[in-house]
LODOVEX-941996 format. One line per field, with one value per residue (C-alpha): residue number from 1; residue in one letter; z, y, x. Coordinates in nm, 3 decimals. Layout:
BEGIN
seq: c(NUM, ...)
type: c(a, ...)
w: c(Z, ...)
v: c(Y, ...)
u: c(X, ...)
***
This chain:
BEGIN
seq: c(1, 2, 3, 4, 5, 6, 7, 8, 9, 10, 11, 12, 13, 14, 15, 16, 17, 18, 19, 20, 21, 22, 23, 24, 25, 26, 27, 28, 29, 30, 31, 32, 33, 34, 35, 36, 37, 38, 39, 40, 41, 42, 43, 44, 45, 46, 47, 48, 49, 50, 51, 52, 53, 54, 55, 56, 57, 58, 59, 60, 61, 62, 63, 64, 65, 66, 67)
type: c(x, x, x, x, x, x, x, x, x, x, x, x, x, x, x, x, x, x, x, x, x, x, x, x, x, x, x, x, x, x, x, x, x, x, x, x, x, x, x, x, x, x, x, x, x, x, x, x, x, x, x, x, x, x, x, x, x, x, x, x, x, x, x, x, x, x, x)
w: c(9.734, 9.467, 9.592, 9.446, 9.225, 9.063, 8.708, 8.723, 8.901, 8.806, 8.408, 8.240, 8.231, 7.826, 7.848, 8.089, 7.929, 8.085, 8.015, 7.808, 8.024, 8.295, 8.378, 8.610, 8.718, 8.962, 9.102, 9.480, 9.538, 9.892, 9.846, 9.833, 10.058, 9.923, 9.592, 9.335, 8.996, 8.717, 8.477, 8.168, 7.942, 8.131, 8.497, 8.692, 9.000, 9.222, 9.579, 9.833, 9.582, 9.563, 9.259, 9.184, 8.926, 8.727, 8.591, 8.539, 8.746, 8.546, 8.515, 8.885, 8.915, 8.589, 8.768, 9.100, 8.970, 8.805, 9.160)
v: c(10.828, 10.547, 10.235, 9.882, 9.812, 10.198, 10.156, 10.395, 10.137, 9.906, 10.030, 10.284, 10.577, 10.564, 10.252, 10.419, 10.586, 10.918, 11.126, 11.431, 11.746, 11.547, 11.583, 11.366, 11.669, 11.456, 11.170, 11.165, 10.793, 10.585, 10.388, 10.609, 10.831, 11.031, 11.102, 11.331, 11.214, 11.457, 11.182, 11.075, 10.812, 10.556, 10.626, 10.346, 10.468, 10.237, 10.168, 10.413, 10.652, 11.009, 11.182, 11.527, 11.569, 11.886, 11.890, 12.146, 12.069, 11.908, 11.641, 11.572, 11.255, 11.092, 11.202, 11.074, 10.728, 10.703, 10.646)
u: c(9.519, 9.509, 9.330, 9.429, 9.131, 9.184, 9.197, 9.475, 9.691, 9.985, 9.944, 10.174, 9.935, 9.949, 9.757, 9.480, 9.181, 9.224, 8.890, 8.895, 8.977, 9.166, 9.516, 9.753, 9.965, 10.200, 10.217, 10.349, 10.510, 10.427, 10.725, 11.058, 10.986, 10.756, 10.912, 10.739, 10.719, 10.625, 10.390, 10.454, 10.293, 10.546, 10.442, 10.312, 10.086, 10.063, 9.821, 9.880, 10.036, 9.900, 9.745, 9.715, 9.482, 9.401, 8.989, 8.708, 8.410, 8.193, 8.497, 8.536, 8.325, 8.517, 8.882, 8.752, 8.689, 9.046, 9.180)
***
């Protein structure tokens, strides 16, 4: 669940230095009822939003800190 001081929140994900070998696979929306947003370099995640995010192991600290 994305927290307000994420650096993944309230920026369009294009503008987010995502780490090499993460992915933002969706992006399931706290407001509207829970609707599921497939991410593209315009989505805004926002607090209380949940994240699924795709990563090897070794990547799992650097994903974790995105949100």
């Amino acid at each position: 669940m994305a927290t307000r001081r994420a650096p993944l929140v309230g920026r369009p994900l294009k503008e987010v230095s995502i780490p090499r070998g993460v992915l933002i696979g969706a992006i399931i929306h706290a407001d509207g009822g829970g609707r599921v947003e497939v991410p593209s370099g315009h989505s805004v995640v926002m607090p209380m939003d949940k994240v699924i995010v795709f990563t090897l192991p070794e990547g799992r600290a650097q994903a974790e800190a995105l949100v």
